[in-house]
N, C-alpha and C positions, 0 to 999 in steps of 0.2 A: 511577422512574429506575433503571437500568439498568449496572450497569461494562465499559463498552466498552475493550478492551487493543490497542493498534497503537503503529506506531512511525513517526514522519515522517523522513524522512535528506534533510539538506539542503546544499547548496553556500553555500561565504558567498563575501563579494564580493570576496578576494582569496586563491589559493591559499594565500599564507603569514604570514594572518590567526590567531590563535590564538583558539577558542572558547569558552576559559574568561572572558574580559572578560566575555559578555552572561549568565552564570549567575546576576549578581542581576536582570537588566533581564529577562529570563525567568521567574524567580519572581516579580515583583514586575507582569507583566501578566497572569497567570493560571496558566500553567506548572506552578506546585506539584506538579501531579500528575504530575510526567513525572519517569523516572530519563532525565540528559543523558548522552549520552557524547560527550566531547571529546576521544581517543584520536587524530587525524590533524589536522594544522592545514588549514584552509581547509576542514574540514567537521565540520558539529554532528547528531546523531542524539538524538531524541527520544521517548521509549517513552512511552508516556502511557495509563494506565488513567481514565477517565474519565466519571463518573456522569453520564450525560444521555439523553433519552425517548428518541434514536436516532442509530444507527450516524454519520448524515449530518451530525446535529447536533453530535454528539461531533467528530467531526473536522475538519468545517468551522471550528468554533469555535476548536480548537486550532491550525490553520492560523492561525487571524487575530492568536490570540492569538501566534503566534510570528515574524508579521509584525508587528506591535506592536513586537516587541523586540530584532529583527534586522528591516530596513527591507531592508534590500540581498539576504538572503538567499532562495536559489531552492533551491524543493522538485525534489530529486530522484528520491524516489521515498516511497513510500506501503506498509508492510508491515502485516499478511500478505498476499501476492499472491502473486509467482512464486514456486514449489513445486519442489524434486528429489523424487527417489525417498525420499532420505535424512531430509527435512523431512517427507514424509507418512509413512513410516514412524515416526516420532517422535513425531506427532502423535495418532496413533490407536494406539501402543504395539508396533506390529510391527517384525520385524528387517525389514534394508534386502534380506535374501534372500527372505524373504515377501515385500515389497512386488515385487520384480521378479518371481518368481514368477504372483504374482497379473495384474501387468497382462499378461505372456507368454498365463497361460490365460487372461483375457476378453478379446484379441487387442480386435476391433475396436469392442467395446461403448464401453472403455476410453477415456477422451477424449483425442481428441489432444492434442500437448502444442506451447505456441506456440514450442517450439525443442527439435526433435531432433539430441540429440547429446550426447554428454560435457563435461556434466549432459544429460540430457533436461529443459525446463521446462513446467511447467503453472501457469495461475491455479488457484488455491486455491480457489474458489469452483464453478468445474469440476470438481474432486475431490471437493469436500463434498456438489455435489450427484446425484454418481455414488454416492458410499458410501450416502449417504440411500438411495436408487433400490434399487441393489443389493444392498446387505449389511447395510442396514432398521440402520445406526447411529444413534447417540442423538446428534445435534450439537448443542450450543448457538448458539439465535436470534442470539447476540449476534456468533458469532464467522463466522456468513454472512452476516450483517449489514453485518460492517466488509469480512471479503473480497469481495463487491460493489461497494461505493462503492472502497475502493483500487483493485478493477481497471480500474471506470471512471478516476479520474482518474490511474492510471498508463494506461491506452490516449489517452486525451484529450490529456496530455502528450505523446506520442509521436508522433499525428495533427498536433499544432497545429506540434511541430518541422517534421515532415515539409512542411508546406506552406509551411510557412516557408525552408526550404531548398531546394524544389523550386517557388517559384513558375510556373516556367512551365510546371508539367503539375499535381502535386494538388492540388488546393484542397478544404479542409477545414473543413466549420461543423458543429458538432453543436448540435442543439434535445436541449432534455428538457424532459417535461413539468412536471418540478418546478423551481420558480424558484431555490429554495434548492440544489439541485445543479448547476444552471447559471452560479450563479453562484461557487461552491465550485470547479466545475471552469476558470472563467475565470481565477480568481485565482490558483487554484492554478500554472497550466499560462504564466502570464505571463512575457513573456522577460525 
């Protein structure tokens, strides 16, 4: 077993619902391991460090378990995933003038980023797997692990809106080969 660290940021089912009601009904379906933050009404964020064989398992589990306890509430978004400058600076200890620096000189090795502009954004997992490549850093398995499955089911979530709003041109199914992700990302991604 393994501690996998992310954070699930969720919508609840009425903008001026207050988050703190479901703080025992969340410990009391598996939750423990999360710091909650209830800081904005109509929405509950989840940080959750938690021991299990893998990335998918960890958080799929924790998904279900926080549907257990909030019924009505829709995942918003799934972190670590989108990246600034200033977040991967942070992360691997450099200032935010080195990081800009740095992707300036490796111009086009550099991965693009899925929103240029002020912020510039990247998946995180794109980033980890350029430092690895390039500049031969030491990342821990655990934390490509979780930035994978987040950018799936933040892209998945995105895909299933879009088709959903644009019936009459995209249409959108994703297969994956593993069932336990497929289903993680159905449930996840549900209107």
């Amino acid at each position: 077993m393994k501690p996998y660290d992310f954070t699930l940021k969720y919508r609840l089912g009425s903008p001026d619902e207050d988050a703190e009601k479901y703080l025992e009904a969340l410990a009391e379906t598996g939750c423990e391991d999360a710091v909650v933050g209830i800081g904005q009404n109509g929405r509950i964020s989840l940080n959750f460090i938690r021991e299990s064989e893998s990335a998918l398992e960890a958080i799929a589990s924790a998904i279900s378990d926080v549907q257990k306890a909030i019924p009505d509430a829709k995942l918003v978004e799934a972190t670590p995933d989108f990246v600034g400058v200033i977040d991967i600076a942070e992360l691997f200890g450099f200032s935010p003038q080195y990081m800009h620096k740095l992707i300036e000189t490796r111009g086009a090795s550099f991965p693009e980023p899925v929103h240029e502009g002020k912020p510039s954004l990247w998946h995180l997992t794109d980033i980890l797997a350029w430092f690895r490549k390039h500049e031969s850093l030491d990342i821990q398995s655990e934390v490509i692990e979780v930035s994978q499955i987040n950018m799936q089911l933040n892209v998945y979530k995105s895909c299933v809106k879009a088709s959903a709003l644009f019936h009459d041109g995209f249409q959108f199914e994703a297969n994956t080969p593993n069932n336990a992700l497929q289903g993680t990302l159905r449930f996840a991604a549900r209107p």
